[in-house]
C-alpha positions as CSV (number, residue, x, y, z in Angstrom):
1,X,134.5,50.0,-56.6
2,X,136.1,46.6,-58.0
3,X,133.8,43.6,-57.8
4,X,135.5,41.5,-55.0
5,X,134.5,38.2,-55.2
6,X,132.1,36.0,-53.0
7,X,134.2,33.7,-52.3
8,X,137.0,36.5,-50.9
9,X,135.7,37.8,-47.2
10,X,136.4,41.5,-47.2
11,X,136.2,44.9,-44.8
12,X,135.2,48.6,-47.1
13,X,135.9,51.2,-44.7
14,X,134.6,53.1,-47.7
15,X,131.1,51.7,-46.9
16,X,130.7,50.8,-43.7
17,X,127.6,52.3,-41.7
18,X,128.4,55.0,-38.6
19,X,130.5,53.1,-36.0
20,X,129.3,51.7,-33.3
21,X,129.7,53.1,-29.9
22,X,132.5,50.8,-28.8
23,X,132.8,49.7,-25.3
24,X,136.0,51.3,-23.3
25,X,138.5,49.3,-22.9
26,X,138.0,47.1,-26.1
27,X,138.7,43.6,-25.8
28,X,140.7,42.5,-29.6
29,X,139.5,38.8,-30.4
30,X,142.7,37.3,-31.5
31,X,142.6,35.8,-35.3
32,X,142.3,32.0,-34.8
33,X,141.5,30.7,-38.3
34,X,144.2,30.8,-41.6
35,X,142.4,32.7,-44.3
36,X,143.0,34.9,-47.0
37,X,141.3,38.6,-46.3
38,X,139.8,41.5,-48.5
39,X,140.1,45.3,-47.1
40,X,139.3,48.4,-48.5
41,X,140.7,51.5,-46.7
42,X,139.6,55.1,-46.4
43,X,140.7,57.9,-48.4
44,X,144.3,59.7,-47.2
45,X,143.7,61.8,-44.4
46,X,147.4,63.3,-45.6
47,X,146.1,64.0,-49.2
48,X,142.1,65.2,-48.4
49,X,143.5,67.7,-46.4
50,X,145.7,69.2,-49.0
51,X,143.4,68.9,-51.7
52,X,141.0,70.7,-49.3
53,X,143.1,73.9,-49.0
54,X,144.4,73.3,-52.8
55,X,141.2,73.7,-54.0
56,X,139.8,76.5,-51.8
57,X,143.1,78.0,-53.5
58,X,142.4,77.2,-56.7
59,X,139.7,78.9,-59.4
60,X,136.7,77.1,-60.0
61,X,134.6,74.4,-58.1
62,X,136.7,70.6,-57.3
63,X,134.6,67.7,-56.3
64,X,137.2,65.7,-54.0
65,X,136.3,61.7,-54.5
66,X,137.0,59.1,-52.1
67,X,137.3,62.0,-49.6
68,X,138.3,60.6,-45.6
69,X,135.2,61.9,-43.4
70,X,137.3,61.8,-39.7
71,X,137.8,64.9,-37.0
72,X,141.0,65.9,-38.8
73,X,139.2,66.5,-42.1
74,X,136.0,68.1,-40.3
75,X,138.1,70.4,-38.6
76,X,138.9,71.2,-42.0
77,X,136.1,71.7,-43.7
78,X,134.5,73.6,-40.6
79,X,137.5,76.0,-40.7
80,X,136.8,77.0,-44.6
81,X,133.3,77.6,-44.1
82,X,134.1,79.8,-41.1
83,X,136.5,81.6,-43.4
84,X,133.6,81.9,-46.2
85,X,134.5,79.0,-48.7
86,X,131.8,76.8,-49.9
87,X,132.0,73.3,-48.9
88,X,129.3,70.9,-49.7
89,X,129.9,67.3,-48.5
90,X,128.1,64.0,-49.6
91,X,129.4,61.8,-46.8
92,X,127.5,58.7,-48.2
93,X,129.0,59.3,-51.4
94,X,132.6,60.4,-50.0
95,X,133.0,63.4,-52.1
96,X,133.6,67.0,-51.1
97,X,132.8,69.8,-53.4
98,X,134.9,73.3,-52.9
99,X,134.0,76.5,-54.4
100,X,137.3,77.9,-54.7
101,X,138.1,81.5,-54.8
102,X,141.2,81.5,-56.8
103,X,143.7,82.7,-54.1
104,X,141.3,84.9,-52.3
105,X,140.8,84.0,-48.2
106,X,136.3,85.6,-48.1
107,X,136.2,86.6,-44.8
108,X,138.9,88.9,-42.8
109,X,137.9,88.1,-39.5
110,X,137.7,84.3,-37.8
111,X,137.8,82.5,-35.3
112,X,139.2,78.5,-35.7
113,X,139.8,75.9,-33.7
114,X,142.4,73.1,-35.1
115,X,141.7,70.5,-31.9
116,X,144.7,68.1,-32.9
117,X,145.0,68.2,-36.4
118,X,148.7,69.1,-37.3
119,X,147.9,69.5,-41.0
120,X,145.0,72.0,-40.3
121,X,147.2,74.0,-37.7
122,X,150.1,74.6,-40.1
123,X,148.0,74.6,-43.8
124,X,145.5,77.1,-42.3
125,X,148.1,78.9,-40.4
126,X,149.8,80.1,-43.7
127,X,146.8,80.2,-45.9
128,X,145.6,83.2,-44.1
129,X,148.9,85.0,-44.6
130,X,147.3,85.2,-48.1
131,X,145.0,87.7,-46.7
132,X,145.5,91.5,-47.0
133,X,144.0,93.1,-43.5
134,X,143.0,89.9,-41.6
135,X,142.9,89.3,-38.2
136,X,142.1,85.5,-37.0
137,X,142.0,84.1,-33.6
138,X,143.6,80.3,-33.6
139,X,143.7,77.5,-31.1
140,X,143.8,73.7,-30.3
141,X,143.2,71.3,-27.9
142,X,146.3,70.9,-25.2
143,X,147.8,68.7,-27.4
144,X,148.0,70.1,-30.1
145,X,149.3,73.3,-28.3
146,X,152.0,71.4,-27.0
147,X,152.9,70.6,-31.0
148,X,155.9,72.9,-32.8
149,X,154.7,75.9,-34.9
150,X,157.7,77.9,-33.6
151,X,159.0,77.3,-37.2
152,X,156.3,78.1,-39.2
153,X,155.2,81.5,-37.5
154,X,158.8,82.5,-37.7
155,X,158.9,82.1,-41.2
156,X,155.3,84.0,-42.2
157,X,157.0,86.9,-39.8
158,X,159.0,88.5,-42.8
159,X,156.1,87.3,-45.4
160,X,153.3,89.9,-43.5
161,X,152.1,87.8,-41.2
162,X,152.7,88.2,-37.2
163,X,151.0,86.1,-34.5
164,X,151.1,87.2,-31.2
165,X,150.1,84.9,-27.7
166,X,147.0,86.1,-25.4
167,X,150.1,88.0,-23.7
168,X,151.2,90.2,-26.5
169,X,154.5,88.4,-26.8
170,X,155.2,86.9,-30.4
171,X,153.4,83.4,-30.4
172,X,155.3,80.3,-30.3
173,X,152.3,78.1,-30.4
174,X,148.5,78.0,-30.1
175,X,146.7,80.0,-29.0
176,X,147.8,83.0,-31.1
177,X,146.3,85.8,-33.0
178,X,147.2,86.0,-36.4
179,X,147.2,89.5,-38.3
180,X,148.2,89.3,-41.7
181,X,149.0,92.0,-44.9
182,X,148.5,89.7,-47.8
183,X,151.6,87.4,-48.7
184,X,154.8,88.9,-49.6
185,X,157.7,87.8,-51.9
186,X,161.4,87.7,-50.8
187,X,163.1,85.0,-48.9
188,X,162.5,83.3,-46.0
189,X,164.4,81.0,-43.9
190,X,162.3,78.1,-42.6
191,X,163.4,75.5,-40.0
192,X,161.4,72.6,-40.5
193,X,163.7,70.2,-38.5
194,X,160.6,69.5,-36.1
195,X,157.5,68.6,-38.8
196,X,157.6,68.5,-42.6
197,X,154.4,70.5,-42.2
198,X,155.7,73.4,-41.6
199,X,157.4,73.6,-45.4
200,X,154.2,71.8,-46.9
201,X,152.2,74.8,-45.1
202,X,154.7,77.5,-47.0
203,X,155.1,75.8,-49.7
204,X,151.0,75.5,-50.6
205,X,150.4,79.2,-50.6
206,X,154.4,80.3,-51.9
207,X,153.4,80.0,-55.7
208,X,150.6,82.6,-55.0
209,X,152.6,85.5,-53.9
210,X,153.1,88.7,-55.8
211,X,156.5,88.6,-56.4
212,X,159.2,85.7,-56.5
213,X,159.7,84.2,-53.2
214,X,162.1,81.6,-51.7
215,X,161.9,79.2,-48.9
216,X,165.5,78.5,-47.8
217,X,165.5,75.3,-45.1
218,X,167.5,75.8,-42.3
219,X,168.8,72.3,-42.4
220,X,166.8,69.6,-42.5
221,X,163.3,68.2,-42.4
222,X,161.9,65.5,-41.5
223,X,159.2,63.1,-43.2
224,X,160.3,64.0,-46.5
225,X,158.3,61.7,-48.4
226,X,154.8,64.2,-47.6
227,X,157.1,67.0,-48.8
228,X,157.4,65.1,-52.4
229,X,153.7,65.0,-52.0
230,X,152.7,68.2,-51.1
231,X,154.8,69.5,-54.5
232,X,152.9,66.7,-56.9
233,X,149.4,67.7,-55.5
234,X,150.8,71.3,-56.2
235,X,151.4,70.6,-59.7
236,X,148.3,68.6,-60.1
237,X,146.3,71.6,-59.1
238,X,148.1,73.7,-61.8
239,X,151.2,75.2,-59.8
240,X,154.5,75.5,-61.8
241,X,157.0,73.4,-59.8
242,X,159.8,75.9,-58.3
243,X,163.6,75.5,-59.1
244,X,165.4,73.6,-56.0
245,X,168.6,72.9,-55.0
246,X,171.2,71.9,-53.9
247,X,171.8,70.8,-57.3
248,X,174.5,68.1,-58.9
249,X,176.7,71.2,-59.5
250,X,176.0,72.6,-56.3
251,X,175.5,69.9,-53.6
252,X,176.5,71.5,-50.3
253,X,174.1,74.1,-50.7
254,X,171.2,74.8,-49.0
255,X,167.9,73.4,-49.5
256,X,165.8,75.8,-51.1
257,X,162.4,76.4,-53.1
258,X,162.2,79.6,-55.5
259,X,159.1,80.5,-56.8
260,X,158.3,83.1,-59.5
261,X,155.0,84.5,-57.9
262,X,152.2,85.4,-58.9
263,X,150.9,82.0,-60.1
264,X,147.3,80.5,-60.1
265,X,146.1,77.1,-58.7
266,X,143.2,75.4,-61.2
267,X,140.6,73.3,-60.5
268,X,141.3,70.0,-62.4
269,X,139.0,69.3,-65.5
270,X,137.7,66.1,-63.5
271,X,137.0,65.2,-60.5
272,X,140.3,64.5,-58.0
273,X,140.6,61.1,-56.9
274,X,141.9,60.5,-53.1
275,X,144.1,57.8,-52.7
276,X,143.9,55.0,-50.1
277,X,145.3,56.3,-47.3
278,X,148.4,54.2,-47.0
279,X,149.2,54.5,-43.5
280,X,146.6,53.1,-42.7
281,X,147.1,50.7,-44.5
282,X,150.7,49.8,-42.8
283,X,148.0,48.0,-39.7
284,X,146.5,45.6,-42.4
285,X,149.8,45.0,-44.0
286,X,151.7,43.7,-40.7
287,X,148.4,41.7,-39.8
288,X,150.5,38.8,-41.2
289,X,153.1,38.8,-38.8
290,X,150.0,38.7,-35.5
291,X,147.5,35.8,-38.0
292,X,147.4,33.4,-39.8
293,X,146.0,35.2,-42.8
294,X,147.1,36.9,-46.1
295,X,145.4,40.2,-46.4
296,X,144.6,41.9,-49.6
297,X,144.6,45.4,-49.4
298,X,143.1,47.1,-52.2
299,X,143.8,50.2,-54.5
300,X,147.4,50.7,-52.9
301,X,150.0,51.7,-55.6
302,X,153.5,51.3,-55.9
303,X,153.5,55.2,-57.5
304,X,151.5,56.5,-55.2
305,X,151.5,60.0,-53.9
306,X,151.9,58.7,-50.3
307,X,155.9,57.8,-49.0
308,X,154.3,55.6,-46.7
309,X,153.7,52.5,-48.9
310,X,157.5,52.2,-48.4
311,X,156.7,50.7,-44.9
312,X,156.0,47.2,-47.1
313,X,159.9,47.5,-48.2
314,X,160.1,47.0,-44.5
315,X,157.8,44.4,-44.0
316,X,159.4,42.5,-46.8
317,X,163.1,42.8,-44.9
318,X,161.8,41.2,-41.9
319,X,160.3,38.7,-44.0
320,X,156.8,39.4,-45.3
321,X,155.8,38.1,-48.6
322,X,154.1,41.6,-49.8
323,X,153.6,41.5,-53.5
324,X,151.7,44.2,-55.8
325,X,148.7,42.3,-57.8
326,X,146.2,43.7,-60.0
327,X,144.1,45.3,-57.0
328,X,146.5,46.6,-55.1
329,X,149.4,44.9,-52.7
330,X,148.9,41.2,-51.4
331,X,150.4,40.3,-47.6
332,X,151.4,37.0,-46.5
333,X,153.9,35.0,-44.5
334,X,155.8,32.7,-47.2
335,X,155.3,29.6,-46.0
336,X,157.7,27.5,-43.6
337,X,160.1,25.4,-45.1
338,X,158.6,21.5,-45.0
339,X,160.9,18.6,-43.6
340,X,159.9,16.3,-46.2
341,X,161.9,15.4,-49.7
342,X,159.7,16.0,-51.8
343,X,158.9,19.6,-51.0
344,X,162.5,20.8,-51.0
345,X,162.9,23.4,-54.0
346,X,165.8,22.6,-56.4
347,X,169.0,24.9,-55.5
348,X,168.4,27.0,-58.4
349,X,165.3,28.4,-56.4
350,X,165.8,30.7,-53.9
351,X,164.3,29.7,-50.3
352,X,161.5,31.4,-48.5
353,X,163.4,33.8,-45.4
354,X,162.2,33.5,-42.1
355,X,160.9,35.8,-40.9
356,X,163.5,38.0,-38.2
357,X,163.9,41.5,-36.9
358,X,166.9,43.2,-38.6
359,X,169.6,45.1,-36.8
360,X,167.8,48.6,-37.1
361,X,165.6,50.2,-39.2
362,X,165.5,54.0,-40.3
363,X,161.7,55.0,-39.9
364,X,162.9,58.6,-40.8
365,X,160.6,59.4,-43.4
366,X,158.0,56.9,-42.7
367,X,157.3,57.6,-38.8
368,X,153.8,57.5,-38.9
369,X,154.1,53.7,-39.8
370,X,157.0,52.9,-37.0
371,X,154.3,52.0,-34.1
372,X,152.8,49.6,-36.4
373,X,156.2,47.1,-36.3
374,X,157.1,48.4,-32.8
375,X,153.7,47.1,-31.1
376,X,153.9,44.2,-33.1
377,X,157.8,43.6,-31.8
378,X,157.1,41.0,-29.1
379,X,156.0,38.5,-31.9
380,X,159.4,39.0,-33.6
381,X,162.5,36.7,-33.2
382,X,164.6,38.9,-32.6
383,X,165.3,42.2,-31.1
384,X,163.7,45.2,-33.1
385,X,165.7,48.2,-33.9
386,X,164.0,51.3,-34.7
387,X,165.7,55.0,-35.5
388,X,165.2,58.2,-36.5
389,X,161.8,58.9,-35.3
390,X,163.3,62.2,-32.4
391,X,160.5,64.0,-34.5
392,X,157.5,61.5,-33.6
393,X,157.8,62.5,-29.7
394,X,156.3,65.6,-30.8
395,X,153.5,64.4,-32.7
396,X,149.6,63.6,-30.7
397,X,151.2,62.1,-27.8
398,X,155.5,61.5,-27.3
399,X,155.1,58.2,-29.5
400,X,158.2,56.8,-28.5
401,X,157.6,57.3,-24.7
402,X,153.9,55.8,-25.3
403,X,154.5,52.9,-27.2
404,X,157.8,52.2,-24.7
405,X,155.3,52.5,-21.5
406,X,152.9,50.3,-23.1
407,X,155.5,47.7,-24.2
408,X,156.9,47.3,-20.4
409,X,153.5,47.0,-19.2
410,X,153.3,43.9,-21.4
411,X,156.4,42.6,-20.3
412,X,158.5,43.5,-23.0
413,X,162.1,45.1,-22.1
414,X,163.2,47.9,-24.4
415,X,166.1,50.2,-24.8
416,X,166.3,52.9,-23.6
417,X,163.5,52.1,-20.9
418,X,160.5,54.3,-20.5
419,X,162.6,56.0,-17.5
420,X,165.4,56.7,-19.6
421,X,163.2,58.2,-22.6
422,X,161.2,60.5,-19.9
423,X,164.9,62.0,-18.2
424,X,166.0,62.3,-22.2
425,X,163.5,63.8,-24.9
426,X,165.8,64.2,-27.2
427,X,166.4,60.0,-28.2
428,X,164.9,59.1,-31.2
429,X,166.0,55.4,-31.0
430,X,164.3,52.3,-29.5
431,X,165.2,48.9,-29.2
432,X,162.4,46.4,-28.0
433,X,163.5,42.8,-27.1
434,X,160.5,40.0,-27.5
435,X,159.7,37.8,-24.2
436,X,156.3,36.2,-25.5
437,X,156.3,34.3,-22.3
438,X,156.1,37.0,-20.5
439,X,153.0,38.6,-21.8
440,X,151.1,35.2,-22.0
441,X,152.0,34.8,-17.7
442,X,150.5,39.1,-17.6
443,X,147.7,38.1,-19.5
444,X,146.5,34.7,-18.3
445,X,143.7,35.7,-15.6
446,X,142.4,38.8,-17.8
447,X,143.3,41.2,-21.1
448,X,146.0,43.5,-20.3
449,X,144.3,47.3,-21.2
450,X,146.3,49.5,-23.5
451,X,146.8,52.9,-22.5
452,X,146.4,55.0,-26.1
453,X,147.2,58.8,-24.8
454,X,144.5,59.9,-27.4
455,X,146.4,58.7,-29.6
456,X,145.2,57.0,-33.1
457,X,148.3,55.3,-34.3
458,X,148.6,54.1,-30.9
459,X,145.2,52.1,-30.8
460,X,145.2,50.6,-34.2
461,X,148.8,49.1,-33.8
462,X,148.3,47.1,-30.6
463,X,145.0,46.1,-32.1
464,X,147.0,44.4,-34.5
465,X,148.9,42.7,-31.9
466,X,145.8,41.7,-30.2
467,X,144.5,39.9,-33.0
468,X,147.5,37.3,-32.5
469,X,146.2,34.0,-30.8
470,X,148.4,34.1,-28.0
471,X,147.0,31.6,-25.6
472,X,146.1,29.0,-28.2
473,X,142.6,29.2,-27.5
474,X,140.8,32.2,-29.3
475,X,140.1,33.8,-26.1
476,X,140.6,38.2,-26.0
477,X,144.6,38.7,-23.9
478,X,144.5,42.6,-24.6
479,X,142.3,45.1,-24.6
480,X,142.4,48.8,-26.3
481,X,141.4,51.7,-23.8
482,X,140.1,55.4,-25.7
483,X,139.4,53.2,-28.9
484,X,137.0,56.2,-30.3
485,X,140.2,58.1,-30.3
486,X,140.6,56.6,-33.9
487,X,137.7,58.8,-35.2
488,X,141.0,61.2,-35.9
489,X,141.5,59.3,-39.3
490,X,140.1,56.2,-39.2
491,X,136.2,56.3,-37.6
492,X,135.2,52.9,-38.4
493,X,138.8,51.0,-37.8
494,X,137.6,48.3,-35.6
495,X,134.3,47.9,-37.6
496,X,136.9,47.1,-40.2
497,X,138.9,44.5,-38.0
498,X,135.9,42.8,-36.8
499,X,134.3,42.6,-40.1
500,X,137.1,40.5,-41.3
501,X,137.6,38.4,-38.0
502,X,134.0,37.4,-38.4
503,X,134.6,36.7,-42.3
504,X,137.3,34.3,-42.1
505,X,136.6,31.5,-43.7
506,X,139.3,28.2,-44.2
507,X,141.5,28.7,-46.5
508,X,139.9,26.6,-48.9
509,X,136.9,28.4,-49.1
510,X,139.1,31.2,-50.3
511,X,140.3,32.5,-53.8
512,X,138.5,29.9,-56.1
């Protein structure tokens, strides 16, 4: 770990003790004091759970450091010891070590349960297809049953591997037996329009088949940045990349992935390093626009394997100074422009933007981020415009619907209202139009509780937006119901957030 100063007050997710049991709702105390903050984040849940199947994949043993310890990842690790891996984990030390088997699923027989974890359902889903003569029994918690793997179990169909529902009808999503003959070559066409999962899960076991096989897409996916780092991790762990297209002399065609087959994942020579997980990262990043703080967060990268750190281009359009420094990416609001003479800059330098909303923008690839700025949206100037997140109503809760609900309770109007989104599931755009007046008149006898659905994401952005001093006074306006529901990704978030509320110190204490 870097030395972080004294004099710099800092959260480590990466060493904080158990978390507490928190009380239900949580009351957020709002961020009162201007200081400059220190936060170290957990490893990607996105990139643990990869590496987790890459190297039970791959031959010999991979110690996994920096490894995220939340229920997505235990579900993990539970489901490759039930399958007959060896997983040895040093939580204290945040390292996973996996025996890998070089391709080879141990046990044909198994029964797993995924509870909500999309990348165990679809990763573990097509791993066993690797299996000659299996026959695994597969299920999740409601929600996660309610989740797409229509497009996944169609496309392992013509690779060996059939699931059928507790009916005997072909599955279309949990629960589902899965009987498998070992993973075939050919071509498959994979529709991947609902999660970029679904190709990441075909895509992690296609270099392992006997013979050449292709994933064709049928039109698009979604997310695409997770895609790019499925392939890299792919690579890292020894897989030679397969030829895509459409290429520059063939640009209408469809997307595909060829794969010559019979290919072997490696352990690396060293140990594999998890990245900070950058979505979570997107919460401490925005905490500028809610405080008066600047928030380092540490070990972020601008080449990382994560397309989330694109959600500080973002930031920076709506006017966020967010600057990469040796320890990872710095956060602040630039400061206001002063009245007096003597502090205006000469014309040749460029003035500090306020910071405003922008017409619209395209959260597409970076959906898990887009309930970060939309919670945070009634602190804005101006209207929010968010698109292209259709996909992110199908994700641990309808996300649009959620965060829509929640933002009317507040007082907020948005567009299309929460009636609107619930006649309609196919809109994928949401406007949000700020009325700060009207959430300090809702929240002046007591904190307004927000609903969370079991939902994550939706818990840690509005405790960003509870951290904004709203009535001028320090005193908790809103309070987070479910806020153990983080234990998905992040256990010890609001450890993390009231480790550096406590910390703050004046600025002048600060970066001596």
């Amino acid at each position: 770990m870097n030395h972080i100063p004294k004099t710099l007050p800092t959260a480590d997710a990466s060493t904080t003790d158990a978390p507490a049991v928190l009380p239900d709702p949580l009351p957020i105390r709002p961020f009162s004091r201007t200081a400059r903050l220190s936060v170290t984040l957990p490893g990607s849940k996105s990139i643990t759970n990869r590496a987790l199947v890459l190297a039970a994949l791959a031959a010999g043993t991979t110690t996994l450091r920096g490894a995220l310890f939340s229920r997505d990842t235990r579900i993990m690790v539970a489901a490759l010891r039930e399958l007959g891996f060896s997983v040895e984990c040093a939580e204290a030390a945040r390292e996973i070590t996996v025996g890998g088997r070089g391709g080879e699923i141990p046990n044909a027989r198994a029964s797993l349960h995924v509870g909500n974890a999309g990348t165990a359902a679809r990763f573990l889903t097509a791993m066993l297809a690797l299996r000659r003569g299996g026959e695994y029994a597969l299920d999740g918690d409601d929600a996660m049953r309610r989740r797409p793997m229509d497009g996944l179990l169609r496309a392992l169909e013509p690779l060996g591997a059939t699931a059928t529902a507790p009916d005997g009808s072909l599955a279309k999503s949990f629960p589902f037996t899965l009987r498998t003959a070992g993973l075939r070559g050919g071509e498959i066409l994979a529709d991947a329009s609902a999660s970029s999962q679904i190709l990441s899960a075909l895509l992690l076991v296609a270099p392992l088949a006997p013979a050449p096989l292709r994933i064709r897409l049928a039109g698009k996916t979604v997310s695409e940045p997770f895609v790019e780092m499925t392939l890299r991790l792919m690579s890292q762990f020894g897989a030679p990349p397969p030829e895509t297209s459409p290429t520059p002399s063939t640009p209408d065609a469809a997307t595909t992935f060829a794969f010559r087959g019979n290919a072997n994942y490696h352990s690396p020579a060293y140990a594999y390093d998890i990245e900070p997980d950058a979505t979570a990262a997107s919460y401490f990043l925005a905490l500028p626009l809610a405080a008066p703080v600047s928030v380092l967060v540490r070990g972020l990268r601008e080449n990382s394997l994560q397309g989330d750190t694109a959600f500080a281009k973002i930031l920076r359009k709506i006017g966020l100074d967010i600057r990469t420094v040796a320890d990872g990416f710095l956060a602040e609001k630039p400061p206001a422009p002063s009245a007096s003479p003597r502090a205006t800059p000469p014309a040749s330098a460029p003035a500090s933007p306020p910071v405003h909303a922008a017409v619209a923008h395209d959260f597409n690839a970076v959906s898990d981020t887009f309930l970060t700025l939309a919670a945070l949206a009634p602190l804005l100037p101006e209207p929010l415009s968010i698109r292209g997140v259709a996909h992110a109503r199908r994700q641990e809760t309808d996300r649009l619907l959620a965060v829509a609900v929640e933002l009317e309770r507040l007082g907020q109007r948005v567009e299309p209202s929460a009636a609107a989104l619930r006649a309609d599931p196919s809109i994928g755009d949401l406007t949000i139009f700020p009325d700060l007046a009207a959430m300090r008149r809702l929240s002046s006898a007591a904190p307004l509780p927000v609903r969370t659905y079991e939902d994550h994401r939706m818990a840690m952005s509005f405790a960003i937006l509870g951290t904004h001093d709203l009535h001028g006074d320090g005193r908790p306006w809103l309070a987070i119901e479910d806020p153990a529901c983080c234990g998905k990704t992040f256990p010890d978030f609001f450890d993390v957030l009231a480790g550096l509320q406590q910390t703050c110190l004046p600025v002048c204490a600060l970066f001596r």
